[in-house]
C-alpha positions in Angstrom: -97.1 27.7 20.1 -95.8 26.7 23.2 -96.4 28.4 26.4 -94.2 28.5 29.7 -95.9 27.2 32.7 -93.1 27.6 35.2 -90.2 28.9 34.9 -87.9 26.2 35.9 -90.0 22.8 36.3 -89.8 20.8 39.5 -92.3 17.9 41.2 -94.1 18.0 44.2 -92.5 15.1 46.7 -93.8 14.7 50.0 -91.1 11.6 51.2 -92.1 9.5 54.4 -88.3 10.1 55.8 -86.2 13.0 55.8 -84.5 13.5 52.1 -81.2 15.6 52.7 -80.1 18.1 49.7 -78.7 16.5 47.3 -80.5 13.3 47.1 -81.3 11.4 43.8 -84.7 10.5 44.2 -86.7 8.3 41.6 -90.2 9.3 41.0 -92.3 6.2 39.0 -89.8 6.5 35.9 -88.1 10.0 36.5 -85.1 10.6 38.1 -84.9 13.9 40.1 -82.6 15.6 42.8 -83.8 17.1 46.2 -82.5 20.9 46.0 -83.2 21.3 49.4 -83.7 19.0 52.3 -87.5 18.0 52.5 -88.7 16.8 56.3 -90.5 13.5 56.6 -94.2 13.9 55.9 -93.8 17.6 54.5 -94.5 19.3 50.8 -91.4 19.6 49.2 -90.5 19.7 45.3 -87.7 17.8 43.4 -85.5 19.2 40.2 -86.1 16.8 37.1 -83.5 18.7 35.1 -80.4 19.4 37.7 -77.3 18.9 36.3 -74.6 18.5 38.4 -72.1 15.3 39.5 -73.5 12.3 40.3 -71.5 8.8 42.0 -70.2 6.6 39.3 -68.6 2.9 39.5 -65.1 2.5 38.6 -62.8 0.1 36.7 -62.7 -2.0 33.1 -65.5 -0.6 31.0 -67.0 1.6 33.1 -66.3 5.0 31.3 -68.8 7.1 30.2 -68.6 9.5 27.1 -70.4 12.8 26.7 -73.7 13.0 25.1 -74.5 9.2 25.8 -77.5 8.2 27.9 -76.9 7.5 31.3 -79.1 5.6 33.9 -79.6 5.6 37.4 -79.4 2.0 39.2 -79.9 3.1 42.9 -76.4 4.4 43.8 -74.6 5.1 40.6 -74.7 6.4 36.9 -74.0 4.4 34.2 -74.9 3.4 30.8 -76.7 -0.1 31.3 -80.4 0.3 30.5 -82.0 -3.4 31.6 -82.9 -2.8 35.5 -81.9 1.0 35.8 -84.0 4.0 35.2 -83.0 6.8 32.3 -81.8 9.5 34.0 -80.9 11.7 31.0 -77.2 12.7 29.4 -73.5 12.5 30.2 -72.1 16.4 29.4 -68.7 16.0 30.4 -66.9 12.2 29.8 -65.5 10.0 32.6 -62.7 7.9 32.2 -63.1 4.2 33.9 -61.2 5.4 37.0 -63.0 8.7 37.6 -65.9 8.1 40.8 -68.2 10.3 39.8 -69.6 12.1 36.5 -71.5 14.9 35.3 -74.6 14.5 34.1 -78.2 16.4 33.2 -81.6 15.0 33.9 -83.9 14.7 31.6 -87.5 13.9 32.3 -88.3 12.3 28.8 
């Protein structure tokens, strides 16, 4: 049996600059979101599983279909594994010329 350790997880993040609210923030191999703004040099905690809209690129091929994958390459979602981190799952499609999608994090 499993046994709830916290109601809604998050991860400790103390940055060395100011993160505002909002942020995607990559933590070793998870991908997380700043719900609040954290000061430089402070305790703060990040949400592994937000979902929400995140920046996406536009043009040829660049649509992204619910229930796929999605990665985080630094500034945008997408569905490219090599050189991006998984970030977790598309749950509402994109069409190539939409410039941002809406996504859930997953932490495995």
């Amino acid at each position: 049996m499993a046994t709830r350790t916290k109601d809604h997880p998050t991860i400790p993040h103390t940055p060395v600059a100011n993160v505002p609210a909002g942020t995607v923030v990559v933590v070793g191999t998870i991908v997380a979101v700043a719900p609040v703004f954290i000061a430089a040099n402070k305790a703060g905690v990040l949400d592994p599983n937000f979902q929400g809209t995140f920046p996406k690129a536009t043009g040829g091929s660049t649509a992204i279909a619910a229930g796929v994958l999605v990665y985080w390459t630094g500034t945008v979602i997408n569905t490219t594994a090599a050189d991006n981190t998984l970030a977790g799952k598309c749950v509402k499609a994109a069409a190539d010329g939409d410039t941002s999608v809406e996504c859930v994090l997953t932490t495995v």
